[in-house]
N, C-alpha and C positions, 0 to 999 in steps of 0.2 A: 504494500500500500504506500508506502514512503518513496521508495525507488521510482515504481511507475509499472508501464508493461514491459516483457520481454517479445521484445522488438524481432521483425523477421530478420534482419539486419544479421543483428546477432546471434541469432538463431544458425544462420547459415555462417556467418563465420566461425564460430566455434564447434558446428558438428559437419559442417558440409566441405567447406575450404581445406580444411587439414586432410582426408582422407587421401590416404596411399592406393599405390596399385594393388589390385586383388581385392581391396577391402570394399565391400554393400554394407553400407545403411537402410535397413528397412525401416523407414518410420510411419507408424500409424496415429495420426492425429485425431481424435474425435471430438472436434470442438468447433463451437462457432467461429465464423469469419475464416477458418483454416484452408480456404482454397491452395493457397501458393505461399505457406506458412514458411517453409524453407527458401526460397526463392533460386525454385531450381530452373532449370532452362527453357523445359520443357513440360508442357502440359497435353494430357491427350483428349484428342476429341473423341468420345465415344460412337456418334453419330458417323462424323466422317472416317474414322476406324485408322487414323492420321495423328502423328502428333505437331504441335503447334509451338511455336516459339513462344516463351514466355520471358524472354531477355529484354532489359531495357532497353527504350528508342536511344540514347542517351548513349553516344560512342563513352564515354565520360565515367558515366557509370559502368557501364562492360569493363571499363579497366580496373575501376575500385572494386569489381566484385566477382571476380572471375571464378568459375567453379568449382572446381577443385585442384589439390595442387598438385595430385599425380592424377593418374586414370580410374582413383576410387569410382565408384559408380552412388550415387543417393537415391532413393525411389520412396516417395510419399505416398501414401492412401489418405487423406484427407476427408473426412464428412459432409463438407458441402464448399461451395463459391467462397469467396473472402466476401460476399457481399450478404451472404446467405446465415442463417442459424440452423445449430444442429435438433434432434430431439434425444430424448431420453426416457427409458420404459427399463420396466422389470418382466415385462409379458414371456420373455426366456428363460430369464435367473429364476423369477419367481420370487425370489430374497431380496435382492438388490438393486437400486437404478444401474441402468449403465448407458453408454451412448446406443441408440440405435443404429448406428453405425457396425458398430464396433460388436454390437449382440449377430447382424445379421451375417456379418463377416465372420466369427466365429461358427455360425450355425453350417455357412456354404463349405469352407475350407473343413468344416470335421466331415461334412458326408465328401468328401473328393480331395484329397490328402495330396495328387499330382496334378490339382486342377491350374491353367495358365491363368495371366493377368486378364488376357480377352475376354475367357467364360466366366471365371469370377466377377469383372464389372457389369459383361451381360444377365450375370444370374440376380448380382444386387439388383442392379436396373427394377430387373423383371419382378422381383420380390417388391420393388419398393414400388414401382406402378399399381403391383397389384393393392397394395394396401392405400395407395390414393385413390387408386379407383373405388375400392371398396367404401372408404370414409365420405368420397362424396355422395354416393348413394345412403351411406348411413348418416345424412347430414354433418359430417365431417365430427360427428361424438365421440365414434370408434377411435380415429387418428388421437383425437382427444385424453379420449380416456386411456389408452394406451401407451401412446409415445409423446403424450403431453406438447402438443404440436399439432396443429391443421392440416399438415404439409409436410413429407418425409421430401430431403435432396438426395440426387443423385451423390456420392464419393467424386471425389478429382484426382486423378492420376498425376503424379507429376515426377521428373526426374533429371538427372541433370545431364544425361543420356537418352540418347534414343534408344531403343531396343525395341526386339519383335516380339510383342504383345500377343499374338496366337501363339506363340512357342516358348516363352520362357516361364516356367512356373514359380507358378509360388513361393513356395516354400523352397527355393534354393538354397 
């Protein structure tokens, strides 16, 4: 409360920048605003099955902040847009909140242990359509009373690499 927030800034310089060769960071964020929380390179379009530059226009900044400082690799799973909030439910645990996020991604990765990055966003996706689709049929109570939220988001892929999203799994 005194200091402030911790900043993506520094976020990235102190877990993304130093990485060595060979070394993956897998980070999973489940929190609002965390679109591009590490401020990796690259962000994936789910839709166009692409990923997209997420680098500063800012030649200026490209130089203050350049990826990493060998060929480590960083790969984000995020809960929603940086513009976005996330939700939160026990409808899995049964005990305990947890991100919705973070419950569903558990649920997909234990039934499919070699499942890729592709089928895993496609499977959230699809899980998470369905349960808006649902809540606006049930006057959005359901989303409510469950994940305490109107509105579940899509996850954001991001990494400071590109890689092939059909073929690389998970759990490497």
């Amino acid at each position: 409360m005194q200091e402030g927030m911790i900043l993506d800034n520094e976020l990235h310089s102190t877990i993304v920048r130093p990485l060595k060769e060979g070394v993956t960071l897998h980070a999973i964020v489940d929190a609002c605003h965390s679109g591009t929380i590490l401020d990796l390179d690259y962000t994936y379009d789910l839709q166009r099955k692409d990923w997209k530059s997420n680098r500063p226009p800012s030649k200026l900044a490209d130089l203050d902040k350049s990826s990493t400082s060998g060929t480590g690799l960083a790969i984000c799973l995020s809960a929603c847009g940086d513009d976005q909030m996330t939700s939160d439910t026990n409808a899995f645990s049964k005990k305990e909140m947890n991100g919705a996020m973070t419950s569903i991604l558990i649920q997909m990765v234990g039934k499919d242990s070699e499942i890729t990055y592709e089928v895993l966003l496609n499977k959230m996706h699809d899980f998470i359509q369905q349960v808006n689709n649902k809540s606006m049929i049930l006057n959005s109570r359901f989303l409510q009373r469950i994940f305490h939220r109107t509105k579940l988001e899509d996850p954001l892929l991001s990494s400071s690499q590109k890689f092939e999203v059909s073929t690389k799994k998970f759990l490497q």
